[in-house]
DRENMARTOR-594624 format. One record per residue (C-alpha): x, y, z; residue number from 1. Coordinates in Angstrom, 2 decimals. Example, Ala and Ser with C-alpha at 12.3 -4.5 7.8 and 13.67 -1.06 7.14 Angstrom:
% residues 2
12.30  -4.50  7.80  1
13.67  -1.06  7.14  2
END
This chain:
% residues 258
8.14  -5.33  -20.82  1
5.11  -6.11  -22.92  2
2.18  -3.09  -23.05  3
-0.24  -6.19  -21.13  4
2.62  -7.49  -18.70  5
1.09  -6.10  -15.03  6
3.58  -4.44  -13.05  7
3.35  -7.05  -10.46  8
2.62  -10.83  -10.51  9
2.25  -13.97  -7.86  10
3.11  -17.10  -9.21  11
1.89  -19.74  -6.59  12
3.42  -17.70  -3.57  13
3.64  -18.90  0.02  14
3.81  -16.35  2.70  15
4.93  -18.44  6.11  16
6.28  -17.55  9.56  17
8.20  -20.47  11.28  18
5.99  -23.15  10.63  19
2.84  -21.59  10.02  20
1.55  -21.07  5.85  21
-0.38  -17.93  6.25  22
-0.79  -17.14  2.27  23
-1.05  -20.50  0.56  24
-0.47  -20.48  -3.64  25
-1.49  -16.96  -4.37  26
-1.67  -16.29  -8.05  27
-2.08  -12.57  -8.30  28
-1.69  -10.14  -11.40  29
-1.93  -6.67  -10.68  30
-1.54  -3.84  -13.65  31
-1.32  -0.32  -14.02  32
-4.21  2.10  -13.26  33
-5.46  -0.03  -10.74  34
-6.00  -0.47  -6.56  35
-6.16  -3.56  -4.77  36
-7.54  -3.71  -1.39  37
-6.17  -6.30  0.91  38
-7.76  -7.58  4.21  39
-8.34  -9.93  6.68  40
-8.56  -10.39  10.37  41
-5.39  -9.38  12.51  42
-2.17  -12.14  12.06  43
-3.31  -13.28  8.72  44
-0.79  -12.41  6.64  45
-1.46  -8.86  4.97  46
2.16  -6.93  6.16  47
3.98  -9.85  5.90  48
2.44  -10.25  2.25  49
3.31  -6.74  1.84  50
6.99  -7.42  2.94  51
7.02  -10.28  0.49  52
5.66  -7.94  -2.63  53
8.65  -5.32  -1.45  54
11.43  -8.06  -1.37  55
11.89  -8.14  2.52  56
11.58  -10.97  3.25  57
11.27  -14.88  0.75  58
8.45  -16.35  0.29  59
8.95  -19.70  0.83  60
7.31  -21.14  -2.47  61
6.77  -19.70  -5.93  62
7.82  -16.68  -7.51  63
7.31  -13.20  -7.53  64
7.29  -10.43  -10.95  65
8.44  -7.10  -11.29  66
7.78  -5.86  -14.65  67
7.93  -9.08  -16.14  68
11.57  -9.80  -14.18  69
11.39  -11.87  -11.25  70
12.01  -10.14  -8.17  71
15.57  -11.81  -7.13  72
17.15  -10.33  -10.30  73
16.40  -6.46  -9.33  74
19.43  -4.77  -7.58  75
17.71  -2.97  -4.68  76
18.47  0.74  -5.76  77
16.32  -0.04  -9.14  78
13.69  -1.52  -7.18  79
13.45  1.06  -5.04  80
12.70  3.26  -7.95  81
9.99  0.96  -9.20  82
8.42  0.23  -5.52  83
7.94  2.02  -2.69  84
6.74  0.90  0.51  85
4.85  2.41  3.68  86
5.02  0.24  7.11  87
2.11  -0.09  9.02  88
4.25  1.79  11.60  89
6.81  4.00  11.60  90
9.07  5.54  13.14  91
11.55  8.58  13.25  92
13.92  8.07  16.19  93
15.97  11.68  15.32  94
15.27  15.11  14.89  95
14.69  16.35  11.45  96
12.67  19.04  9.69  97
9.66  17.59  8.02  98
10.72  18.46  4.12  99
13.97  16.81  5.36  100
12.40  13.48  6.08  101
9.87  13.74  2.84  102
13.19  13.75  0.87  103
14.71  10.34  2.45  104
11.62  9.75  -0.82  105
14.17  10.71  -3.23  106
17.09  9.17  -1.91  107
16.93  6.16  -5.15  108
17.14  8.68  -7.51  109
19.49  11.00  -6.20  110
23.55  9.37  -7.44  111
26.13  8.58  -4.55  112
27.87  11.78  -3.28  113
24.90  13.91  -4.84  114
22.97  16.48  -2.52  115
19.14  16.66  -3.63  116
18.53  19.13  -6.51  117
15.65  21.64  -6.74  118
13.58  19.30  -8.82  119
14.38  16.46  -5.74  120
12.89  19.69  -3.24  121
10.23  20.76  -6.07  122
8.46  17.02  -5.80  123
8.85  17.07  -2.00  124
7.30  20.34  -1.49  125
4.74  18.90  -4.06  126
3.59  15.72  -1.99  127
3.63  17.43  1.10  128
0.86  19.62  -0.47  129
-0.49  16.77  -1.71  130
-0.97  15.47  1.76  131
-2.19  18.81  3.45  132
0.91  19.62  4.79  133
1.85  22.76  2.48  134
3.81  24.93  5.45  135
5.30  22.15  7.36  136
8.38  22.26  5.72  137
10.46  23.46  8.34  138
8.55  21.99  11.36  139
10.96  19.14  13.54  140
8.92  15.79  12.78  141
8.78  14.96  16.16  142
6.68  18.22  17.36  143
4.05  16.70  14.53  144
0.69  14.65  15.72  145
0.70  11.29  15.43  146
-1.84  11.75  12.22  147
0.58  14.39  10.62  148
3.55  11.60  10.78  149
1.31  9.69  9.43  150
0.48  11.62  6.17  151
4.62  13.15  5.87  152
5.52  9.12  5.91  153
2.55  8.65  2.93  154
4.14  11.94  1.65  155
7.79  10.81  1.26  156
6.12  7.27  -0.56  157
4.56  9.82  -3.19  158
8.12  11.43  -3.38  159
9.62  8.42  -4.52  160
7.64  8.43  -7.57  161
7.35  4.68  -8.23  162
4.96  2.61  -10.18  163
4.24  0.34  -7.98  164
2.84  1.47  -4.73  165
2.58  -0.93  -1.11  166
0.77  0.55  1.85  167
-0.01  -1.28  4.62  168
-3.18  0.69  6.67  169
-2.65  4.12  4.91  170
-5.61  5.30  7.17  171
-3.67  4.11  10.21  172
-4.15  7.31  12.96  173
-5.96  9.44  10.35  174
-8.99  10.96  11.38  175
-12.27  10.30  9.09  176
-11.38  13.51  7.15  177
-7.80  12.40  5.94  178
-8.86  8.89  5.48  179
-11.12  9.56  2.64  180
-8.42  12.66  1.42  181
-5.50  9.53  1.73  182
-7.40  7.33  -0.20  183
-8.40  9.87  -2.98  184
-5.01  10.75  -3.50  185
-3.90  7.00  -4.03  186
-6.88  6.33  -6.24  187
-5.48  9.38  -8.13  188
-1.91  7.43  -8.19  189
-4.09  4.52  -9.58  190
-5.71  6.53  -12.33  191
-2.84  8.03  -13.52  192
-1.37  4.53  -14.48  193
0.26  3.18  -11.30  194
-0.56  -0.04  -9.03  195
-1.59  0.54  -5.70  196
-1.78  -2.36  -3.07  197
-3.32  -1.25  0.32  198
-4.37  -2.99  3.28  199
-6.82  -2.10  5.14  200
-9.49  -2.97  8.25  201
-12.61  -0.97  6.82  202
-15.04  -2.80  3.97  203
-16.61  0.45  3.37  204
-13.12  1.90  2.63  205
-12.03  -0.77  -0.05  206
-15.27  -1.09  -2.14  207
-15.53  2.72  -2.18  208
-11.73  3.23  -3.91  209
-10.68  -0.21  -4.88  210
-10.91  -1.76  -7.96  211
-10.46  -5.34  -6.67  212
-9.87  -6.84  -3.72  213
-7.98  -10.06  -1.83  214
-9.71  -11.63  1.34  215
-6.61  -13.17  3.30  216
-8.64  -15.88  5.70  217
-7.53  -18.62  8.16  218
-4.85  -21.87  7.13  219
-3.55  -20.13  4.04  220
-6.84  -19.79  2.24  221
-7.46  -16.72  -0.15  222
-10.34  -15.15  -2.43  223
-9.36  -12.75  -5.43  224
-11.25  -10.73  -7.77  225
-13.43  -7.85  -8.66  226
-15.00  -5.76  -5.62  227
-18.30  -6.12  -6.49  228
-18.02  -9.95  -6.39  229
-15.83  -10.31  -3.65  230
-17.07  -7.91  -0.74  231
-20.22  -9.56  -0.02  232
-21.65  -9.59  3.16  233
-21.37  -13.57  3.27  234
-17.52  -13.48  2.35  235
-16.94  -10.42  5.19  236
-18.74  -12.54  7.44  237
-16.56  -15.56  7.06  238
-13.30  -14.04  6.52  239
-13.98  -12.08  10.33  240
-16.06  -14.95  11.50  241
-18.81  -11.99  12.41  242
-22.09  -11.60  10.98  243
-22.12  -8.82  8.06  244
-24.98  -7.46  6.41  245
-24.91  -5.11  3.33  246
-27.33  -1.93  2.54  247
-27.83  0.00  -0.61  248
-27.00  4.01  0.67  249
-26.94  6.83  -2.01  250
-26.12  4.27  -4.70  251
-23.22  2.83  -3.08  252
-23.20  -0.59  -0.86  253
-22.81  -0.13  2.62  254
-21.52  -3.12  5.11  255
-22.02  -3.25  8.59  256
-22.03  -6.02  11.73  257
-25.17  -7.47  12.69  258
END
């Protein structure tokens, strides 16, 4: 892979359910070291441009890069070690201590018939410190709030050491606290060379940790580019068909509905 190749590229996608083109020709390029934001009104496309990104589902036009090698060609183990994925929602329908489910995290790098090793328990102990959760090791995951699931399901992502990191509403059930702790952590993940892809609802949230950002509107239609040129209070206010306005607040821009 070339030292300029990003880690993962849109060729003229299309993102469509049944009949209905709700990403039309994105051309994206995303490296390491940086965050993209992603959002748009509800049903626009954002998880199920997600999915597409994680190989879960075909787009239905153009292709999509790994690395440099197009995403069909990647037997799923390897891409799970590359990518890792957190749903908007989910779930954990049996009992199981908390480190136990962090570790489902390693499961791509651990061979067939292998138990985890100490280093697979060592970087599951680590991310559930990274997440606040130091402590919580032995706790049943179902006794744990809806915002600690939350953050063990963000931890076992960070387990899975991968490159290339998809999170769709990271901030979902948090409270303002472990939002802003979340976020730092991926921006850290960012810094330290890997991509991060989030979506989320909040405009404040995306200029204050993203690096660029893609506005997903209505009929397929998409903007790209640098924060500071795409969250304006014009664009918000189209994309949610609600009038934005923007204010300058201890040196960072602030957006909020008229």
């Amino acid at each position: 892979m070339p030292a300029d190749a990003p880690l993962l590229e849109c060729r003229s996608i299309e993102v469509c359910i049944g009949s209905r083109t709700l990403v039309r020709g994105l051309d994206l390029r995303i490296g390491g070291g940086s965050m993209l934001a992603i959002l748009g009104p509800n049903g626009s496309g954002k998880s199920l441009s997600l999915h597409t990104f994680a190989g879960l589902r075909r787009a239905k036009a153009g292709e999509l890069l790994i690395a440099g090698r197009p995403l069909h060609e990647w037997p799923r183990r390897a891409l799970a070690r590359e990518l890792a994925l957190l749903p908007q929602n989910v779930e954990d329908p049996f009992p199981a201590s908390v480190i136990e489910t962090v570790l489902l995290g390693r499961h791509p790098h651990i061979a067939r018939w292998q138990w985890e090793s100490a280093s697979d328990l060592a970087i599951a102990s680590d991310a559930l410190a990274a997440v606040g959760l130091a402590g919580y090791e032995e706790r049943d995951v179902l006794t744990l709030s809806g915002g600690e699931r939350r953050r063990a399901a963000l931890a076992a992502v960070l387990a899975q050491t991968p490159r290339i990191f998809l999170l769709d509403e990271p901030t979902n059930q948090l409270d303002p606290n472990h939002q802003l702790e979340a976020l730092q952590l991926l921006r850290g993940r960012a810094d330290a060379g890997a991509s991060v892809i989030v979506t989320l609802h909040d405009p404040n949230l995306a200029a204050r940790f993203a690096d660029t950002a893609l506005l997903i509107g209505k009929d397929g239609e998409w903007q790209c580019g640098q924060v500071a040129d795409i969250l304006t209070a014009g664009h918000l206010s189209t994309l949610y068909d609600t009038r934005f306005e923007a204010a300058e607040i201890g040196g960072r821009r602030v957006f909020f509905q008229a």
